[in-house]
VONU-61625 format. One record per atom (N, C-alpha, C): residue in one letter; x, y, z; residue number from 0; atom name. Coordinates in steps of 0.001 Angstrom, whole numbers, plus 524288, in hexadecimal, padded with zeros to 5 digits. Atoms other than C-alpha are relative to their C-alpha. Layout:
VONU-61625
<atom code="A" px="X" py="Y" pz="Z" pos="NUM" site="CA"/>
...
end
This chain:
VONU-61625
<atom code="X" px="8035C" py="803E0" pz="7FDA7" pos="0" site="N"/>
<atom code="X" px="85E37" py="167B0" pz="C97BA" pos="0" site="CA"/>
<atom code="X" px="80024" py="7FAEB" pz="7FCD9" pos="0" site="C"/>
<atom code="X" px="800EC" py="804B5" pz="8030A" pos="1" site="N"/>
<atom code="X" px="85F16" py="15E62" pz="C8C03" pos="1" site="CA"/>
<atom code="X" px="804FA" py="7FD91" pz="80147" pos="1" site="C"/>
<atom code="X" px="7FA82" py="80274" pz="7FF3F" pos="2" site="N"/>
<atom code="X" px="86D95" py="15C9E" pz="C8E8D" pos="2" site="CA"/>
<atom code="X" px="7FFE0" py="7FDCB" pz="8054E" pos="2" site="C"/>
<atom code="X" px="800C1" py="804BD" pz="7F8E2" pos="3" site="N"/>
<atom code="X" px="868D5" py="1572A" pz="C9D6D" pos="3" site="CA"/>
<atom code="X" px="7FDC2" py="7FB61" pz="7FF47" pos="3" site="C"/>
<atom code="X" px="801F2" py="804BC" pz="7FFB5" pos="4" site="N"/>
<atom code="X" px="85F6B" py="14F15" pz="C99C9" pos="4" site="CA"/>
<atom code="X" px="80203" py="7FC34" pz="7FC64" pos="4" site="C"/>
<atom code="X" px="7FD84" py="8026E" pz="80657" pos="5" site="N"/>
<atom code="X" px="867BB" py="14940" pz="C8DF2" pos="5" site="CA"/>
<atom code="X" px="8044B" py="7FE3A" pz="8034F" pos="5" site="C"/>
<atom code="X" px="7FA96" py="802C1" pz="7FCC5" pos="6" site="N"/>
<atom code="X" px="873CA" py="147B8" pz="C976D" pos="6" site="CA"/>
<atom code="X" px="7FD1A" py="7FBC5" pz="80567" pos="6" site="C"/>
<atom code="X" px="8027B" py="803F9" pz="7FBCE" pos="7" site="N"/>
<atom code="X" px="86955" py="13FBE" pz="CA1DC" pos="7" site="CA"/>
<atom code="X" px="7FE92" py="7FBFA" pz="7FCD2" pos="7" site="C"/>
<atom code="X" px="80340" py="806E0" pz="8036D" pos="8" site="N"/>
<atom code="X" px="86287" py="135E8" pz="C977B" pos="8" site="CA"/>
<atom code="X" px="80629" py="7FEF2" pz="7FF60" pos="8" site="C"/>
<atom code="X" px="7F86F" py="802A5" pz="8029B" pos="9" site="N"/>
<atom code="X" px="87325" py="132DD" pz="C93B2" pos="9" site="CA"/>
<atom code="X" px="800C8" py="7FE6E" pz="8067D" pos="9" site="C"/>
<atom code="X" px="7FF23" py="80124" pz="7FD18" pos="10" site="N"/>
<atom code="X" px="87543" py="1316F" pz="CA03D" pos="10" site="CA"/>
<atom code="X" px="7FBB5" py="7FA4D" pz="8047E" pos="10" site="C"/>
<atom code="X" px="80395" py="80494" pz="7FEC4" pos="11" site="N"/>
<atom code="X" px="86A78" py="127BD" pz="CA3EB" pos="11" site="CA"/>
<atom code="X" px="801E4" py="7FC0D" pz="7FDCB" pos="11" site="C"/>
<atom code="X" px="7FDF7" py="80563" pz="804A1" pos="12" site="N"/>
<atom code="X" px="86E57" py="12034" pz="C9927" pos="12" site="CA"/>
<atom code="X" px="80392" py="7FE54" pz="80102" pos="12" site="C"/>
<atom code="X" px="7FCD9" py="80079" pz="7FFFF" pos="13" site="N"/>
<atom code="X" px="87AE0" py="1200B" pz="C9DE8" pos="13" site="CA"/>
<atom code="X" px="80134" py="7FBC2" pz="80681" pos="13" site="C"/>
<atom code="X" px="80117" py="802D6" pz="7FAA1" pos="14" site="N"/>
<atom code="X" px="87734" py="11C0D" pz="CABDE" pos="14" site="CA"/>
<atom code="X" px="7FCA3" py="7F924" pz="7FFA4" pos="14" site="C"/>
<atom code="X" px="802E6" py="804C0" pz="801BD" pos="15" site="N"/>
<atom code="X" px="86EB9" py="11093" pz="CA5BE" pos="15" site="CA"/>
<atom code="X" px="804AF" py="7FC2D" pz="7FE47" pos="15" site="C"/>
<atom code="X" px="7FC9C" py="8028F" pz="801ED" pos="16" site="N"/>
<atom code="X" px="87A26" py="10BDE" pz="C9E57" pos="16" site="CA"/>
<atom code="X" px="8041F" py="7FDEC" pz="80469" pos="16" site="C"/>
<atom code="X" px="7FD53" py="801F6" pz="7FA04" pos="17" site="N"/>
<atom code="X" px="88212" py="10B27" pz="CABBE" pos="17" site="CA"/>
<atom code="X" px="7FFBD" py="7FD2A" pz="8001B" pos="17" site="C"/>
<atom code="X" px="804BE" py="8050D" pz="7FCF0" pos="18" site="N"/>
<atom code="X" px="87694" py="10382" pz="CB322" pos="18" site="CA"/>
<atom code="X" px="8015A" py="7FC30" pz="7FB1B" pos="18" site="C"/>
<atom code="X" px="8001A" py="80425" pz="801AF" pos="19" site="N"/>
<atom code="X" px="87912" py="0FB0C" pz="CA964" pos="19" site="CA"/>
<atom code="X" px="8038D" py="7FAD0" pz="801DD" pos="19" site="C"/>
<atom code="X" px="7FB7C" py="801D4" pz="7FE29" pos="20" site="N"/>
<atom code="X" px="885F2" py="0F647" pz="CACA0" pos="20" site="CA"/>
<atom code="X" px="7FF61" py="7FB3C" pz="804A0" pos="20" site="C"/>
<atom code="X" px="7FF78" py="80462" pz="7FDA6" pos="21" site="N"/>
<atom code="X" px="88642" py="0E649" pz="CB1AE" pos="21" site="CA"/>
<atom code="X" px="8040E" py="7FFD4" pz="805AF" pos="21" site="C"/>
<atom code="X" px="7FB24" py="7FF24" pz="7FD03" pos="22" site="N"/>
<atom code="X" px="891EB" py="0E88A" pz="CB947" pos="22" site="CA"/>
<atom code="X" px="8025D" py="80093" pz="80411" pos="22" site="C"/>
<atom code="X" px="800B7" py="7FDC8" pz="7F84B" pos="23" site="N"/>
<atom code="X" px="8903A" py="0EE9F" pz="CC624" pos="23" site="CA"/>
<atom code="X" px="7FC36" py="7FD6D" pz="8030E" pos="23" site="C"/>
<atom code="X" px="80360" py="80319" pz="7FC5F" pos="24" site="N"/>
<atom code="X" px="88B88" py="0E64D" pz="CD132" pos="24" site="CA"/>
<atom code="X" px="7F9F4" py="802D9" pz="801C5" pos="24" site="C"/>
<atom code="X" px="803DA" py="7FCAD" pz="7FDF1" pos="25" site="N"/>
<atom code="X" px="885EE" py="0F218" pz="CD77B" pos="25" site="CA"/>
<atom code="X" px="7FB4A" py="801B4" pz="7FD04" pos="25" site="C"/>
<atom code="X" px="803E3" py="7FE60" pz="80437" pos="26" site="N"/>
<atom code="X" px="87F24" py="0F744" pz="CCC29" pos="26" site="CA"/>
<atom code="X" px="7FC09" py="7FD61" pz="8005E" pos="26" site="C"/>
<atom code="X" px="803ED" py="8051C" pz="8028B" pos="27" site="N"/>
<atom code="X" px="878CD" py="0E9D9" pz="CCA23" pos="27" site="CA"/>
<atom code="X" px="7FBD7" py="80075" pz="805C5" pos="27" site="C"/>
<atom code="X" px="8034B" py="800C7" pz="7FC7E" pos="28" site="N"/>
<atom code="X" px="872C1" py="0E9BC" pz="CD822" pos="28" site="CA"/>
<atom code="X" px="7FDB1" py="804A2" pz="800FE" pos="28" site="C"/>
<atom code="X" px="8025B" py="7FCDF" pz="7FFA4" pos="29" site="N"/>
<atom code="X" px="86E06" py="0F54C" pz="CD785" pos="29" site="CA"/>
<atom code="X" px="7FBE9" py="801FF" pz="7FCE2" pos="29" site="C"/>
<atom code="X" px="805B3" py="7FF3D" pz="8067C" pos="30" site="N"/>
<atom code="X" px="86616" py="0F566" pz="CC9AA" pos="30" site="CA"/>
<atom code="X" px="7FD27" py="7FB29" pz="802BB" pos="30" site="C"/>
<atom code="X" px="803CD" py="8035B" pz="7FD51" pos="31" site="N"/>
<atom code="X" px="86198" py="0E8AE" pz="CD056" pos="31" site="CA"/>
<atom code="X" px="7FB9A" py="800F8" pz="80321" pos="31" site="C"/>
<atom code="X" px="80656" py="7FF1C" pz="7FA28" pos="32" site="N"/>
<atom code="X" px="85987" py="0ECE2" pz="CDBC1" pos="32" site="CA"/>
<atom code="X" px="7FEF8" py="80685" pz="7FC78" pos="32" site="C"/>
<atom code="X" px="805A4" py="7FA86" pz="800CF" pos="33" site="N"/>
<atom code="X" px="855DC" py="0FA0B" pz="CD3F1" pos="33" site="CA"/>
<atom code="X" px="80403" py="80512" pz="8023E" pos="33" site="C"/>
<atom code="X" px="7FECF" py="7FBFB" pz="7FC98" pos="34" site="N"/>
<atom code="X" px="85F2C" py="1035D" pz="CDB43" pos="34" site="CA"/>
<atom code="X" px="8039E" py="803D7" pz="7FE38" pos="34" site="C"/>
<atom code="X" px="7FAF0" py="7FAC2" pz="80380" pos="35" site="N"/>
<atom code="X" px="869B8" py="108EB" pz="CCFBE" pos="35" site="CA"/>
<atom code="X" px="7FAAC" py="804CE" pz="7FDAF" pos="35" site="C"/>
<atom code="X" px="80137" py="7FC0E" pz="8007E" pos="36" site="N"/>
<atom code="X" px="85E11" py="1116F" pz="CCBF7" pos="36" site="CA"/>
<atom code="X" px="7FF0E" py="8043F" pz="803F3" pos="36" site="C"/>
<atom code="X" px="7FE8A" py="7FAC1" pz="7FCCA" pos="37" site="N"/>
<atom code="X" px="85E1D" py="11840" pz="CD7E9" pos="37" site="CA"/>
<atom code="X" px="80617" py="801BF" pz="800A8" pos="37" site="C"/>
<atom code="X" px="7F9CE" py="7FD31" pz="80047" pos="38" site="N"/>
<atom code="X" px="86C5B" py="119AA" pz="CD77A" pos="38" site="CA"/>
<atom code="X" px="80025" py="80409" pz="7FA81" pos="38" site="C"/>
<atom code="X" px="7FFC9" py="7FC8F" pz="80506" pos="39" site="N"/>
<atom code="X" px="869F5" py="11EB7" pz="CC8B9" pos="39" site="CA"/>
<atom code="X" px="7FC37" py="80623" pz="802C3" pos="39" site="C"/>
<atom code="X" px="8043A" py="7FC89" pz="7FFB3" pos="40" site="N"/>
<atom code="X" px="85EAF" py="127C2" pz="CCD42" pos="40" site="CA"/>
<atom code="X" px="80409" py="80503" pz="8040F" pos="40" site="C"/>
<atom code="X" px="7FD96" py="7FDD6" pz="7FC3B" pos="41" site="N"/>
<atom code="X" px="8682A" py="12BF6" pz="CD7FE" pos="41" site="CA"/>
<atom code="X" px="8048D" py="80575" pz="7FE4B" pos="41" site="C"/>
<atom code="X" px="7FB56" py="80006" pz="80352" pos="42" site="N"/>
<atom code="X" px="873FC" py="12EE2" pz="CCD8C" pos="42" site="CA"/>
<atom code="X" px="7FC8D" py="8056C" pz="7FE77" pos="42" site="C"/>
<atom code="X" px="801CE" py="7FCB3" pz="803A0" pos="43" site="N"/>
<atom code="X" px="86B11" py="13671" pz="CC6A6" pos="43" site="CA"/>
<atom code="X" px="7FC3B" py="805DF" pz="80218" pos="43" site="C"/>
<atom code="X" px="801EE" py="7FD57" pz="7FD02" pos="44" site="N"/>
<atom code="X" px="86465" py="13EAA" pz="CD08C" pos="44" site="CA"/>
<atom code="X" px="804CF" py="804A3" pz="8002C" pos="44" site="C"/>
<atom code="X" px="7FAFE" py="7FD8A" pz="7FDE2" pos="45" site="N"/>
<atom code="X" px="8726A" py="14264" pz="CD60D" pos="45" site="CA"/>
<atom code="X" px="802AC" py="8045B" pz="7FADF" pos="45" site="C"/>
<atom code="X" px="7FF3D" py="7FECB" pz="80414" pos="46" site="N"/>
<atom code="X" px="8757E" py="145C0" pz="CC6D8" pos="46" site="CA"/>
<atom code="X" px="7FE0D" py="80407" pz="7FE0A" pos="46" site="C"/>
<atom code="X" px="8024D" py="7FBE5" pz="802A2" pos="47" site="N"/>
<atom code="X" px="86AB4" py="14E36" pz="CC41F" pos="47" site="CA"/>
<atom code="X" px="7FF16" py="8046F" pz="803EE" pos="47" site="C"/>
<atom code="X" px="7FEAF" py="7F94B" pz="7FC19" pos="48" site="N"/>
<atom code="X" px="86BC7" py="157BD" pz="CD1FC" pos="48" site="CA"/>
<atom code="X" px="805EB" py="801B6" pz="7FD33" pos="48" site="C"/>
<atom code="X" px="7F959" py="7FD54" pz="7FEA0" pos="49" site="N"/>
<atom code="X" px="879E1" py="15853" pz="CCEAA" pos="49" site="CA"/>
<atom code="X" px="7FEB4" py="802B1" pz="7F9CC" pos="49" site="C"/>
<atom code="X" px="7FF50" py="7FE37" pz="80404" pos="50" site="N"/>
<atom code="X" px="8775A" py="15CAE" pz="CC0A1" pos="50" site="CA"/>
<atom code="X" px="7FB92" py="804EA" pz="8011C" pos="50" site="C"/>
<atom code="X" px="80215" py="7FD3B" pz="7FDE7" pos="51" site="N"/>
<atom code="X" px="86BAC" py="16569" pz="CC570" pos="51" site="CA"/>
<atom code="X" px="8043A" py="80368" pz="802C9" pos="51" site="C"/>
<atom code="X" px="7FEBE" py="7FCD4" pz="7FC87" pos="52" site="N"/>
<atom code="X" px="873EA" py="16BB9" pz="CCE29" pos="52" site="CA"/>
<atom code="X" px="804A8" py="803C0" pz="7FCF9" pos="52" site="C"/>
<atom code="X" px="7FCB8" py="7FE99" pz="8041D" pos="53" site="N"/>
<atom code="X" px="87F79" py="16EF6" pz="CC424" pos="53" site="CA"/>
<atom code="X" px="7FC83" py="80490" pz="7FC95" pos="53" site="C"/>
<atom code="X" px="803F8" py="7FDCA" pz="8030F" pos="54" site="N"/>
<atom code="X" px="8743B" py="17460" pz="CBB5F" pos="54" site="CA"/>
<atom code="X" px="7FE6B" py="8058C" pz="801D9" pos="54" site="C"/>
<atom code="X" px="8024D" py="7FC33" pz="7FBD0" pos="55" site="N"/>
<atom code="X" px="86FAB" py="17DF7" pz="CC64C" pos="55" site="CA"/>
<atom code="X" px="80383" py="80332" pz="800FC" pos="55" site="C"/>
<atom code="X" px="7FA9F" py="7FD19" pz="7FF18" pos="56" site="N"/>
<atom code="X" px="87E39" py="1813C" pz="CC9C1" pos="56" site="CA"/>
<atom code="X" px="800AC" py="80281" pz="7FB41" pos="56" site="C"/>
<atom code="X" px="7FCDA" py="7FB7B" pz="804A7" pos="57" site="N"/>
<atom code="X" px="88189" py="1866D" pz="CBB59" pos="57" site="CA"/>
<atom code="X" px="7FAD6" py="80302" pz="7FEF5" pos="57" site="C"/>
<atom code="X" px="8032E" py="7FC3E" pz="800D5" pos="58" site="N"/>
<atom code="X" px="87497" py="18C42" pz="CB97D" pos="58" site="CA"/>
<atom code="X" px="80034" py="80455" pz="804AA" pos="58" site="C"/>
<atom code="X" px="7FE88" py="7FC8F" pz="7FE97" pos="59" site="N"/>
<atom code="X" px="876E6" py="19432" pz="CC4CF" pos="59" site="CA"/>
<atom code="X" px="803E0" py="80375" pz="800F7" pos="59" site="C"/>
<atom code="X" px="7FB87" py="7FF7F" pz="7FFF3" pos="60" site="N"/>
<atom code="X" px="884B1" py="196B3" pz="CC2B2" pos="60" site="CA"/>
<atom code="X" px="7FF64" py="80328" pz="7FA43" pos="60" site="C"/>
<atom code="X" px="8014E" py="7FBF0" pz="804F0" pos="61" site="N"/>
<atom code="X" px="880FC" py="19CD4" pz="CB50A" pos="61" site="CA"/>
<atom code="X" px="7FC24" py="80617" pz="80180" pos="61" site="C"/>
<atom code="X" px="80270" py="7FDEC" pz="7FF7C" pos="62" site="N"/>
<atom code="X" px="8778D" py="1A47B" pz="CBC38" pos="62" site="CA"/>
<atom code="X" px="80359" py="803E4" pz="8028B" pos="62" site="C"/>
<atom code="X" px="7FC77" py="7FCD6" pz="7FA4C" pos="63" site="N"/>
<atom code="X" px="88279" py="1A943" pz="CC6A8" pos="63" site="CA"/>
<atom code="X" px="80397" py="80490" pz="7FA0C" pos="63" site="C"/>
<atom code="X" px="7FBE6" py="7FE46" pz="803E2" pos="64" site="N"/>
<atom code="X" px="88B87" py="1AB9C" pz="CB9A3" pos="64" site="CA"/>
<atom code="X" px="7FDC5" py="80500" pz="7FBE1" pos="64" site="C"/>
<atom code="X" px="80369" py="7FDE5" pz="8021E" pos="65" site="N"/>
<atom code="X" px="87F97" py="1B2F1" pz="CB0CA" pos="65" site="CA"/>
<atom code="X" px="7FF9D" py="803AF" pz="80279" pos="65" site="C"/>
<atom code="X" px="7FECC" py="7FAAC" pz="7FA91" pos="66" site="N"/>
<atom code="X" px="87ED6" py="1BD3F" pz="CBDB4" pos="66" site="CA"/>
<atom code="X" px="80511" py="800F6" pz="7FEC0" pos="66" site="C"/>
<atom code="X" px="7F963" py="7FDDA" pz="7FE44" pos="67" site="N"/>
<atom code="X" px="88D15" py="1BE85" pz="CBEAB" pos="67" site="CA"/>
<atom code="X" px="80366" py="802FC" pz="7FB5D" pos="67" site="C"/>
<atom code="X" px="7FBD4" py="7FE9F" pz="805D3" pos="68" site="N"/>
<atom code="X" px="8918C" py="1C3C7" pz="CAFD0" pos="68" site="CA"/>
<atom code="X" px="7FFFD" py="803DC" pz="800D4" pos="68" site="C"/>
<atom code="X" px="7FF1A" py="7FB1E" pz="8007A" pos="69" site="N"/>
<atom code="X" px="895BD" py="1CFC9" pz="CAE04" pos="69" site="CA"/>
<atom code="X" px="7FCD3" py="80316" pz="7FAB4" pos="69" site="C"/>
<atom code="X" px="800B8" py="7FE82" pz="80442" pos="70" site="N"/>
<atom code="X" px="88CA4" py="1D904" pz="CA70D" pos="70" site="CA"/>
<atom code="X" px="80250" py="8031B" pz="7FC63" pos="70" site="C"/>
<atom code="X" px="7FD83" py="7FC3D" pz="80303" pos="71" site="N"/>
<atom code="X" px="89173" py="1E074" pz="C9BD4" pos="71" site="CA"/>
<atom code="X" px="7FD83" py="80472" pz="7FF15" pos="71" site="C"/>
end
């Protein structure tokens, strides 16, 4: 659990450092009116079912594997 929330604060940080970036037209009109944090919020939503769901898959895939050994 510490290694999730330790790989999300790095990754914020990392998404901040982006948004920073002068460069991109689009970018710029979009921190303007307010609207790259719903694209961030969006990013990050999509990020954390898909890692949820991974999470769920090997915990029950250990569970399938834990049933399935051969006892001695």
């Amino acid at each position: 659990m510490k290694k999730l929330l330790f790989s999300l604060i790095l990754t914020m940080a990392t998404m901040q450092l982006f948004a920073q970036n002068n460069g991109v037209e689009m970018a710029d009109a979009l921190r303007s009116n307010g609207k790259i944090y719903v694209v961030v919020i969006c990013i990050v939503i999509i990020l954390v079912g898909l890692l949820s769901y991974l999470f769920s898959l090997d915990k029950r895939l250990k569970k399938i594997e834990k049933e399935n050994l051969p006892k001695n």
